[in-house]
Kinemage of the C-alpha trace (Angstrom):
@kinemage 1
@onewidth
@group {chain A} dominant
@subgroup {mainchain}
@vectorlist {calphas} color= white
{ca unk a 1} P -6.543 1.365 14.163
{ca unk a 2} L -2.793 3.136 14.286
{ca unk a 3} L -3.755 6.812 15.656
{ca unk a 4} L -0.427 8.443 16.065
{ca unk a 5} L 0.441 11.591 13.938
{ca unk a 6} L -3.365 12.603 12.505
{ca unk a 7} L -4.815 15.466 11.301
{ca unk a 8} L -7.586 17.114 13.289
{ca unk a 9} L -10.569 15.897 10.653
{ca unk a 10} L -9.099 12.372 10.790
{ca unk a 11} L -8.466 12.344 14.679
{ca unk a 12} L -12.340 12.928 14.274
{ca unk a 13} L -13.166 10.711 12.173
{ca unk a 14} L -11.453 7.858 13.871
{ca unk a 15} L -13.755 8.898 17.244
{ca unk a 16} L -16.092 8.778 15.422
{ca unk a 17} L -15.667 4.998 14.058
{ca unk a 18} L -14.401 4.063 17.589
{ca unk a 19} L -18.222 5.434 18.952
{ca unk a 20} L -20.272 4.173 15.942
{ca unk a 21} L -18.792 0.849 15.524
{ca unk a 22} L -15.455 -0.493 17.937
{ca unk a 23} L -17.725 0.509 21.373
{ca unk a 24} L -20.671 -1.440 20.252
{ca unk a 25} L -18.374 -4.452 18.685
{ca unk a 26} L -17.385 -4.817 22.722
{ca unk a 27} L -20.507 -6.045 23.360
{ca unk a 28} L -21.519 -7.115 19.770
{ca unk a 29} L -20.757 -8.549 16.618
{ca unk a 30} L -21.088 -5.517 13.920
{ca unk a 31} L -22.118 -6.202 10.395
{ca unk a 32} L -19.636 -3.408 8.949
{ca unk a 33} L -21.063 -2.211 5.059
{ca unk a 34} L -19.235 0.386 3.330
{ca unk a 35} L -20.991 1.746 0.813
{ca unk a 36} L -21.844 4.878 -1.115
{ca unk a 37} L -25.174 6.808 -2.362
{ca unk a 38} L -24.259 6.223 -6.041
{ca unk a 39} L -23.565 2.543 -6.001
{ca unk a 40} L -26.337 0.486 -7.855
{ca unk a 41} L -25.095 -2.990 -5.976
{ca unk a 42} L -24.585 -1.540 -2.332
{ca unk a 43} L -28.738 -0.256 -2.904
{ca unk a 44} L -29.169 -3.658 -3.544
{ca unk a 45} L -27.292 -5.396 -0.468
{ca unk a 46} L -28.829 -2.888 1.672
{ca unk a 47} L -31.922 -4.274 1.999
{ca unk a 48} L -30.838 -7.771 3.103
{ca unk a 49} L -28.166 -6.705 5.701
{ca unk a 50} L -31.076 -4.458 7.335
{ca unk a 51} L -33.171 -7.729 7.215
{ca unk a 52} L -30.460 -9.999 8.430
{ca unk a 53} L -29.135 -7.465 11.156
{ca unk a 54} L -32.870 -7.290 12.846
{ca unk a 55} L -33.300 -11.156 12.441
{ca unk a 56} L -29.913 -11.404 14.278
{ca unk a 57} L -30.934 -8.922 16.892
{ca unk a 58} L -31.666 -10.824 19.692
{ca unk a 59} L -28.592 -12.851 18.782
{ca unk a 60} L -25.906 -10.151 19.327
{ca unk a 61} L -25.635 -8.508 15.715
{ca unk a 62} L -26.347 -5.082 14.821
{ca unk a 63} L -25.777 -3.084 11.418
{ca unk a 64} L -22.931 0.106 11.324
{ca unk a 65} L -22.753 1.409 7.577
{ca unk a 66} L -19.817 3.382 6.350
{ca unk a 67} L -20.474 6.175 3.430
{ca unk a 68} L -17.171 5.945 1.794
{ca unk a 69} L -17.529 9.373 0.090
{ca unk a 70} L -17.926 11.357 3.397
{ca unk a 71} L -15.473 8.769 5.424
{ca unk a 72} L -12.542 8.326 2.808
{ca unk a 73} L -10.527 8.071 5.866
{ca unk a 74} L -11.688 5.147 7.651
{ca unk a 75} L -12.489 3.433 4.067
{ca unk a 76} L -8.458 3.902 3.456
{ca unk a 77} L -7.451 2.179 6.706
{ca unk a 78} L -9.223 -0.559 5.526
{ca unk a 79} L -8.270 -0.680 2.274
{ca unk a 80} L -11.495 -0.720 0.635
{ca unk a 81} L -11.100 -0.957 -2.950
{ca unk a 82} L -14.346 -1.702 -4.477
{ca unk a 83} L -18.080 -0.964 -2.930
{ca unk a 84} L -20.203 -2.595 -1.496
{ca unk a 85} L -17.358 -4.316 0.829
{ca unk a 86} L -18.439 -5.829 4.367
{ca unk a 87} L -17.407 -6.923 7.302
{ca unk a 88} L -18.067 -8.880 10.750
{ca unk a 89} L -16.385 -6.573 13.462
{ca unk a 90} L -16.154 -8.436 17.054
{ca unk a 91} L -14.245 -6.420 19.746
{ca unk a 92} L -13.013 -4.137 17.594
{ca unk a 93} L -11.082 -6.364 14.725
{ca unk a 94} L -12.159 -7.391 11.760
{ca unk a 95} L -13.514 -11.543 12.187
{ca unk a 96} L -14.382 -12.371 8.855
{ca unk a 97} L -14.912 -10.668 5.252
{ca unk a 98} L -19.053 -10.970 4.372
{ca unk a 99} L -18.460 -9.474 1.169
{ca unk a 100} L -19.046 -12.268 -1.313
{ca unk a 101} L -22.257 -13.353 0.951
{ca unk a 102} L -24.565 -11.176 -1.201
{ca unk a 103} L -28.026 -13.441 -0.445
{ca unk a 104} L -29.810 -13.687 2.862
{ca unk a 105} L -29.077 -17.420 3.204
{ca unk a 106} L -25.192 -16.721 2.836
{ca unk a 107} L -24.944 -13.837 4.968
{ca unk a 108} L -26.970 -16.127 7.855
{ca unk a 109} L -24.810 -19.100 7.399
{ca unk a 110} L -21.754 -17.141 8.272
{ca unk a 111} L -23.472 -15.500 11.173
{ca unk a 112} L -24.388 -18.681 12.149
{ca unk a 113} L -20.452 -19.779 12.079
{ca unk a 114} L -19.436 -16.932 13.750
{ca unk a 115} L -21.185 -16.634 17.045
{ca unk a 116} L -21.211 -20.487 17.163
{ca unk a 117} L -17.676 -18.989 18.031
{ca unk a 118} L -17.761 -15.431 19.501
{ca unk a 119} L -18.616 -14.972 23.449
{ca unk a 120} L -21.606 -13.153 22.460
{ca unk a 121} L -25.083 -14.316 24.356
{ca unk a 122} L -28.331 -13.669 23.018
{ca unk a 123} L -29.021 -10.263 23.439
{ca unk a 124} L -25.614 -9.070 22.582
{ca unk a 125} L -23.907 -9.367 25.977
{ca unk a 126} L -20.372 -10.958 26.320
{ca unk a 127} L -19.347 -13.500 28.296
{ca unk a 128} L -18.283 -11.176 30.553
{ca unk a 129} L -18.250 -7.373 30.735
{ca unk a 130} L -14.614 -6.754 30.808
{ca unk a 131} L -14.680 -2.851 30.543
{ca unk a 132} L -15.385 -2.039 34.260
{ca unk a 133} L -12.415 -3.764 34.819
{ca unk a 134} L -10.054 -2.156 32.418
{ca unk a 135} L -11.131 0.748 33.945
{ca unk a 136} L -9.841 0.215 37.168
{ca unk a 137} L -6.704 -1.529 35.828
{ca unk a 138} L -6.076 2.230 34.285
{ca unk a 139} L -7.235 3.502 37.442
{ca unk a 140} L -4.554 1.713 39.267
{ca unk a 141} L -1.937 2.764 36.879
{ca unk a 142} L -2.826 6.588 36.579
{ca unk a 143} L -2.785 6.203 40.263
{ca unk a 144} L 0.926 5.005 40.680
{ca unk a 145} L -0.033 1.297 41.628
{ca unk a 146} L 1.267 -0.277 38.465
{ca unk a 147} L 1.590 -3.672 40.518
{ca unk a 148} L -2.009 -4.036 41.278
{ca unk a 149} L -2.558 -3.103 37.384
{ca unk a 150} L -0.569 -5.424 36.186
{ca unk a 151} L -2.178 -7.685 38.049
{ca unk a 152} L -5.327 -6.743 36.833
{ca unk a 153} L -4.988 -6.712 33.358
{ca unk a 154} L -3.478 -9.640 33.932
{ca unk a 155} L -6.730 -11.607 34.958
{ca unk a 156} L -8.753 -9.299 32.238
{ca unk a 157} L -6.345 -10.931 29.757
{ca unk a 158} L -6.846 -14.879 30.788
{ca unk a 159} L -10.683 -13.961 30.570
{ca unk a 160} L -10.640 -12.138 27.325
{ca unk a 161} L -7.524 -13.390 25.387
{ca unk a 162} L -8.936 -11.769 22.204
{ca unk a 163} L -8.566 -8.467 23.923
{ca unk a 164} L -5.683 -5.955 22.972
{ca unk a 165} L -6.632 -3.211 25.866
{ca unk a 166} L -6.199 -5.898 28.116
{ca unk a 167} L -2.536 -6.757 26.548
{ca unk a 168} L -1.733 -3.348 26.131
{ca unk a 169} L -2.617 -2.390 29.426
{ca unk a 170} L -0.331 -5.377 31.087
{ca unk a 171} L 2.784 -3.898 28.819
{ca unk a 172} L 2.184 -0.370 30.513
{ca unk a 173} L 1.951 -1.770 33.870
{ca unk a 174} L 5.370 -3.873 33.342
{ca unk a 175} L 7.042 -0.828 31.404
{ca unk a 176} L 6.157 1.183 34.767
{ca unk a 177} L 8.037 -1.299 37.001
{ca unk a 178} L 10.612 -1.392 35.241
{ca unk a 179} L 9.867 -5.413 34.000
{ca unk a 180} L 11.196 -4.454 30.186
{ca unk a 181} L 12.502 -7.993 29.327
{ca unk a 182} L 9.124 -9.275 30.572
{ca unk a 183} L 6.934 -6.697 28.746
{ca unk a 184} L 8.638 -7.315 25.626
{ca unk a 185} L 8.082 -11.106 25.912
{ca unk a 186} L 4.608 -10.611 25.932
{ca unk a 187} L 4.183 -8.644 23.098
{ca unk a 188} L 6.077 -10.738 21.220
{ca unk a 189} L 3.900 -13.772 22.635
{ca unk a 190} L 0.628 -12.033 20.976
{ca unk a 191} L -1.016 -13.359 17.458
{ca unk a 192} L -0.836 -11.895 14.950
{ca unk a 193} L -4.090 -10.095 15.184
{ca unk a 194} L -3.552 -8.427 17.927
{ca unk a 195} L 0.093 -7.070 16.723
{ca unk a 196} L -2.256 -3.983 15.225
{ca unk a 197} L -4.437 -3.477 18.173
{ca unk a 198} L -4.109 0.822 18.852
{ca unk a 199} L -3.795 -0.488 22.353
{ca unk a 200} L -1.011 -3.003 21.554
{ca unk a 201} L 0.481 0.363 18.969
{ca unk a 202} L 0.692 2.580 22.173
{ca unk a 203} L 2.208 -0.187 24.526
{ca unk a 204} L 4.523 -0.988 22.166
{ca unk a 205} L 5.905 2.653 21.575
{ca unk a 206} L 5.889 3.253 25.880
{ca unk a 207} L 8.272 -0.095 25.759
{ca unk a 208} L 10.708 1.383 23.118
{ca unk a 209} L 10.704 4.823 25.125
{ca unk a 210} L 11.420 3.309 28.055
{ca unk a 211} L 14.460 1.483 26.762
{ca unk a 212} L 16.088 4.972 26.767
{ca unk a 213} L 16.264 5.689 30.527
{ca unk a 214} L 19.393 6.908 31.727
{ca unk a 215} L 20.728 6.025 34.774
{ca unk a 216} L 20.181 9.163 37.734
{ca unk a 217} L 23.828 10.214 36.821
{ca unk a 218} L 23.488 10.259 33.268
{ca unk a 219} L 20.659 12.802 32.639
{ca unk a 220} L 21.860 15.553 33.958
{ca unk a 221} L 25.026 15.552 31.556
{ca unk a 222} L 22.608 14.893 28.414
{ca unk a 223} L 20.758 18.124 29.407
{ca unk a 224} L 24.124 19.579 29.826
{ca unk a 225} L 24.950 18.393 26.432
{ca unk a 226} L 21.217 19.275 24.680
{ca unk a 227} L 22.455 22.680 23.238
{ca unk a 228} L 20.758 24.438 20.109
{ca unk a 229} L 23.640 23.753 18.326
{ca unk a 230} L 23.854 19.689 19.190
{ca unk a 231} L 20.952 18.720 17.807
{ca unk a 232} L 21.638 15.156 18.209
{ca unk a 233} L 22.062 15.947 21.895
{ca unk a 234} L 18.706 17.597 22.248
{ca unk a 235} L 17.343 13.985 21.152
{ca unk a 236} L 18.865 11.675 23.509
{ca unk a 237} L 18.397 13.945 26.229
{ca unk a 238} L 14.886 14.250 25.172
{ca unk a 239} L 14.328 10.372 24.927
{ca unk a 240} L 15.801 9.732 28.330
{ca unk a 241} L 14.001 12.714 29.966
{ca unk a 242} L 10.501 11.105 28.964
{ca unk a 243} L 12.147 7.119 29.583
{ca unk a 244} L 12.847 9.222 33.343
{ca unk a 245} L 9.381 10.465 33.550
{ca unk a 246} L 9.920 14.661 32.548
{ca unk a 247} L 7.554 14.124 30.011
{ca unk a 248} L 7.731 18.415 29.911
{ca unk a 249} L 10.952 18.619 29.361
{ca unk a 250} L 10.922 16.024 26.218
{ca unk a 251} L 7.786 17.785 24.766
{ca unk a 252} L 9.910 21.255 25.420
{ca unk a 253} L 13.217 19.799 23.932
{ca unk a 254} L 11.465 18.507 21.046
{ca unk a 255} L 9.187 21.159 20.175
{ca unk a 256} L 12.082 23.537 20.164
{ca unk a 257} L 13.813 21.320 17.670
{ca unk a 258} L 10.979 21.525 15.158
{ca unk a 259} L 10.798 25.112 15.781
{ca unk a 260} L 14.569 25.522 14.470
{ca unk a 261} L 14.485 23.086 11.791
{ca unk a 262} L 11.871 21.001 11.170
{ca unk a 263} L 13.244 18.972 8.323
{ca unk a 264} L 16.926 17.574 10.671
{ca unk a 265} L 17.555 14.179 10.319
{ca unk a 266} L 14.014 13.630 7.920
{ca unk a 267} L 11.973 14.978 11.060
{ca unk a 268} L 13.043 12.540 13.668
{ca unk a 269} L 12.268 15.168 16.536
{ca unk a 270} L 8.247 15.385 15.150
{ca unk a 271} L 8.573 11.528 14.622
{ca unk a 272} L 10.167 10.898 18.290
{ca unk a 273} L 7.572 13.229 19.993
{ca unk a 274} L 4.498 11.705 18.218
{ca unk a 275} L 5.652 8.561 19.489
{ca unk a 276} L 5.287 9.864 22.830
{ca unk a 277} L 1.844 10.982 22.274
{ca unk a 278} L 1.210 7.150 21.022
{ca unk a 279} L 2.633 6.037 24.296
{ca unk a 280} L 0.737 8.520 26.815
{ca unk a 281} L -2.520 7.898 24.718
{ca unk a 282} L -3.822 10.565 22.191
{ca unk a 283} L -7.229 10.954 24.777
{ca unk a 284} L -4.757 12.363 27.152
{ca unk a 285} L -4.628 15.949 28.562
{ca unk a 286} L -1.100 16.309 27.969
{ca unk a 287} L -0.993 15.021 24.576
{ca unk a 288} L -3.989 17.403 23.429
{ca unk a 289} L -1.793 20.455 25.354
{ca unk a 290} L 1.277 19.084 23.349
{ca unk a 291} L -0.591 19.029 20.211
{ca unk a 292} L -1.519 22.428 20.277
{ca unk a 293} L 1.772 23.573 20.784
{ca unk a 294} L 3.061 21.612 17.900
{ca unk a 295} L 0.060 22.804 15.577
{ca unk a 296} L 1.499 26.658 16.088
{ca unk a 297} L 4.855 25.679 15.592
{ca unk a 298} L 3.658 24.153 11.954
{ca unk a 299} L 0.871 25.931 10.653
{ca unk a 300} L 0.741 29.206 13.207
């Protein structure tokens, strides 16, 4: 789910879907039921997916349920258009619609179809644990060792193909050494249900930013050239500051150019520094600093 450019109540809301039903889909397959307190059918369905959900227990499935009047939000990025809709969430992405499988016998026989599929084993435990080791493959890259990282998510990615952290975090490695040509091939290489991944979104945008970097000569004439008055010139030399690494002097460059006039060029300085957020991550403590400053500059 695309996080880039919320609100505060919908950065919220997304943490809160991420804790309540991606986390447990890791390790999981997540009967996801949106539904609301004045729908007569979703009452109905309720019953059987809390049936079918502790039958499945031991098998790996557990029940999240969505109230679409108090989560409008998360109902929206899924375009939910009618209530009760449901889904089967496995690692995050949506693996099949369960919304026409209204009886108990349906709902099982897809289940059944399903983790005759998914790496789940009884109990609910993958195949294999994989998030010790994207931990250390961001480990290695917040460290400065984006070879070992790459090589890491690397071998997370041949063990867990179906994961876009893993992907994402092999495009970040390559973007840090420099491998663009190579980074891009694999993204391109993904299916199509990964293309969406958040993890995928924010390797995607550090790729594009990364295009921009100057050669050592070049920067300091863009910052030479990034005058108030050259607003154009205040964006390159923002883009290749951040493609260089001064990820202070972008956010500075950029946040200035908002403060002056917001509205130049249909916002492309906002639009240019939320896609550095993407890239950095939105969990970051630069982003949140960055965020604040931007908040002032718009609503202070």
């Amino acid at each position: 789910m695309a996080s880039m450019g919320l609100n505060l109540e919908e950065q919220k809301a997304v943490d809160r879907f991420r804790k309540n039903v991606v986390e447990p889909s890791m390790n999981a397959l997540v009967i996801l039921d949106f539904w609301a307190e004045w729908c007569g059918p979703c009452k109905a369905l309720t019953p059987v997916l809390e049936k079918v959900a502790a039958d499945y227990s031991d098998k790996g499935v557990v029940l999240a349920k969505v109230n679409v009047d108090e989560e409008g939000f998360i109902a929206g990025q899924f375009q939910v258009r009618s209530i009760p809709t449901v889904y089967a969430i496995f690692q995050g992405q949506p693996v099949a619609d369960l919304t026409n499988a209204r009886s108990e016998s349906q709902l099982k026989g897809v289940l059944d179809q399903l983790l005759a599929k998914l790496p789940i084993k009884p109990g609910g435990a993958p195949a294999q644990d994989i998030a010790p080791l994207l931990a250390m493959g961001e480990d290695a890259l917040s460290g400065g060792d984006a070879e070992r990282a790459a090589s890491i998510f690397s071998q997370i990615a041949e063990i867990d193909p179906a994961s876009g952290a893993a992907y994402g975090g092999l495009v970040r490695a390559m973007v840090a050494l420099s491998e663009l040509t190579e980074a891009e091939g694999v993204l391109d290489a993904l299916p199509t249900e990964l293309a969406s991944d958040p993890e995928v979104t924010r390797a995607r945008a550090a790729l594009e930013l990364a295009k921009n970097r100057p050669a050592d000569n070049e920067l300091a004439a863009l910052h030479a050239a990034a005058t108030p008055d050259n607003p154009a010139g205040q964006l390159a030399y923002a883009e290749a500051a951040f493609a260089a690494g001064n990820r202070d002097g972008a956010a500075d460059t950029l946040l200035a150019m908002i403060a002056a006039d917001r509205e130049w060029q249909e916002g492309a300085a906002k639009a240019k520094l939320l896609q550095m957020f993407e890239a950095v991550g939105l969990e970051d403590p630069w982003v949140a600093a960055q965020r604040r400053r931007l908040s002032l500059i718009l609503f202070g």
